[in-house]
C-alpha positions in Angstrom: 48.5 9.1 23.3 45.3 8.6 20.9 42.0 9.4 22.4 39.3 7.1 21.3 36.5 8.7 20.0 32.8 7.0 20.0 31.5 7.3 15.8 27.7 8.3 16.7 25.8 5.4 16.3 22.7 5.5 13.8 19.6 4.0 14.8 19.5 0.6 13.3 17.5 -1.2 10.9 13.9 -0.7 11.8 11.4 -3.6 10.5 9.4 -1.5 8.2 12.6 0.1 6.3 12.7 -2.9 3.7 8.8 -2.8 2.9 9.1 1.4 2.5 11.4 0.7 -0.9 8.9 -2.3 -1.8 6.5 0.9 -2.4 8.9 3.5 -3.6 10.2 0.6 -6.2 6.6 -0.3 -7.3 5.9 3.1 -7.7 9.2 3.2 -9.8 8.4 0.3 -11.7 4.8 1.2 -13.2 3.6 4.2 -15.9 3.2 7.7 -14.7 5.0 6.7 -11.3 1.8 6.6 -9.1 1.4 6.7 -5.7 1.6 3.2 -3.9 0.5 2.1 -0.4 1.0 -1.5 1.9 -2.0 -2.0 4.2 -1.5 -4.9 6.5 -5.1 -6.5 7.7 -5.6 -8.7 10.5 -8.7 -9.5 11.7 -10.7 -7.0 9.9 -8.9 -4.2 11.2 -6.5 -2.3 8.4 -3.1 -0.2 9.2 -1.3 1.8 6.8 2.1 0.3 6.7 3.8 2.1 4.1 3.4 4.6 0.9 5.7 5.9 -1.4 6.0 9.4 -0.8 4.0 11.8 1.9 1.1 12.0 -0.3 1.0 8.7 -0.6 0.5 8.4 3.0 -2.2 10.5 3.2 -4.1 8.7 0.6 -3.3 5.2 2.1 -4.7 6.4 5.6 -7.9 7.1 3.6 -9.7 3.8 4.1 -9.1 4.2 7.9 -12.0 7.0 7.6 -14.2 5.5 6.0 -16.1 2.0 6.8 -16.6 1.3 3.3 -13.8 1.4 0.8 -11.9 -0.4 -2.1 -9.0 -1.4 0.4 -11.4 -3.0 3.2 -13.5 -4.1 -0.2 -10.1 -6.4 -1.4 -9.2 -8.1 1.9 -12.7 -8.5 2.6 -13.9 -10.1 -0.5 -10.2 -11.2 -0.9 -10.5 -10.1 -4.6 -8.7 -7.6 -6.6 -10.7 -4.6 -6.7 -10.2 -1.8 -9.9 -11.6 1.3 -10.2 -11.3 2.9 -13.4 -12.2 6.2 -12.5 -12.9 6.8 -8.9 -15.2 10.2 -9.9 -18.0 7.8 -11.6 -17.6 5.3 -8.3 -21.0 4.5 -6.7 -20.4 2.2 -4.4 -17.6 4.4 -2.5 -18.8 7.6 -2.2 -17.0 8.6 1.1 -14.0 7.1 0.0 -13.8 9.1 -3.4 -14.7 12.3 -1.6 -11.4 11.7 1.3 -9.1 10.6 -2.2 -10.1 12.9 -5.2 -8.2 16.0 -3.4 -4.9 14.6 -4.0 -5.7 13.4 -7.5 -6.7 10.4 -7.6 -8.4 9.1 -10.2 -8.1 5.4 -10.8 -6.6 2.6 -8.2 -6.0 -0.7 -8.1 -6.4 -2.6 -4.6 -4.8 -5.9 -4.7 -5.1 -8.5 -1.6 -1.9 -9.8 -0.3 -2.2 -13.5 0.8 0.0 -15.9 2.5 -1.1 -19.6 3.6 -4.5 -18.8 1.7 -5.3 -16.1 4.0 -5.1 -12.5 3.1 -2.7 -10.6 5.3 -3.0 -6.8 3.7 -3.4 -5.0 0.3 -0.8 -3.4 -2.0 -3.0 -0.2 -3.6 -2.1 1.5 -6.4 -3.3 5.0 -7.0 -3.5 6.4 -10.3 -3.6 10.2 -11.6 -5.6 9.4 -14.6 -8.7 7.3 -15.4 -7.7 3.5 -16.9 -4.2 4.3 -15.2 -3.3 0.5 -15.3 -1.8 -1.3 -18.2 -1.3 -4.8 -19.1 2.7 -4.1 -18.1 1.3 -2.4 -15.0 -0.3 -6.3 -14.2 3.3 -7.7 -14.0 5.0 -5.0 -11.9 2.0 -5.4 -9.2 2.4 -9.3 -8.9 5.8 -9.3 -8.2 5.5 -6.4 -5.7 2.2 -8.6 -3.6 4.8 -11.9 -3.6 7.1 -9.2 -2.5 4.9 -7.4 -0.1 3.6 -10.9 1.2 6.7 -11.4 3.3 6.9 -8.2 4.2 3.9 -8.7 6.1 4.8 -11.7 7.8 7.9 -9.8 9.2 5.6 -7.0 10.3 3.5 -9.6 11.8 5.6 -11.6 13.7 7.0 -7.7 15.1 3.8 -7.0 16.6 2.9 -10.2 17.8 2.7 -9.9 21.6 
């Protein structure tokens, strides 16, 4: 007689597992592999969503800290926002203090629209000053029409 034996189940597909390789593949995609984070923004309030490796993460919880930042500056303004070199930034000087420690030293903040309204930011944090190339440009846009649905997923799994 055969016993049946249960195969342990693995949790399933969580909503956020397809945006978490939007950031590891954007981070993939661009020179000197920086760190990349997905900020969704509702109603003025911002939420780290994903990052492409742990320090990543701590960087893209960095504009929850401070009131004024580059992050809250893009969906705000709804306007990319690029810091060549985040050690010269005037305008941010909390936000350069909480992100110099883990090397930052250029980003790139870019707001993440859908329906003309901006629904969270795709940053992009670079190691060295003018990290961002013209072939840097394309990567970016296809990762915010990318990141763009990811959103409205996240969205719609949080919606009450």
């Amino acid at each position: 007689m055969r016993s049946s034996q249960q195969q342990p189940t693995e949790p399933g597909p969580r909503a956020d597992q397809p945006l978490k390789s939007v950031a590891a593949l954007v981070s993939r995609a661009l020179s000197g592999r920086p760190m990349v984070g997905i900020t969704a923004y509702d109603d003025g309030a911002l939420t780290a969503l994903d990052w492409s490796g742990p320090r990543a993460k701590l960087v893209e919880e960095a504009p929850m800290l401070c009131t004024l930042g580059p992050c809250r500056a893009a969906a705000r303004l709804e306007r990319t926002i690029l810091v060549a070199d985040i050690s010269l930034e005037k305008r941010w000087t909390d936000y350069a203090f909480e992100v110099r420690p883990f090397g930052v030293r250029s980003l790139l903040c870019e707001p993440v629209r859908r329906d003309g309204a901006v629904i969270g930011v795709l940053s992009v944090y670079g190691e060295r000053c003018h990290g961002f190339g013209p072939t840097d440009r394309d990567a970016v846009e296809t990762a915010v029409e990318q990141s763009a649905d990811l959103l409205i997923v996240h969205r719609a799994s949080t919606a009450s």
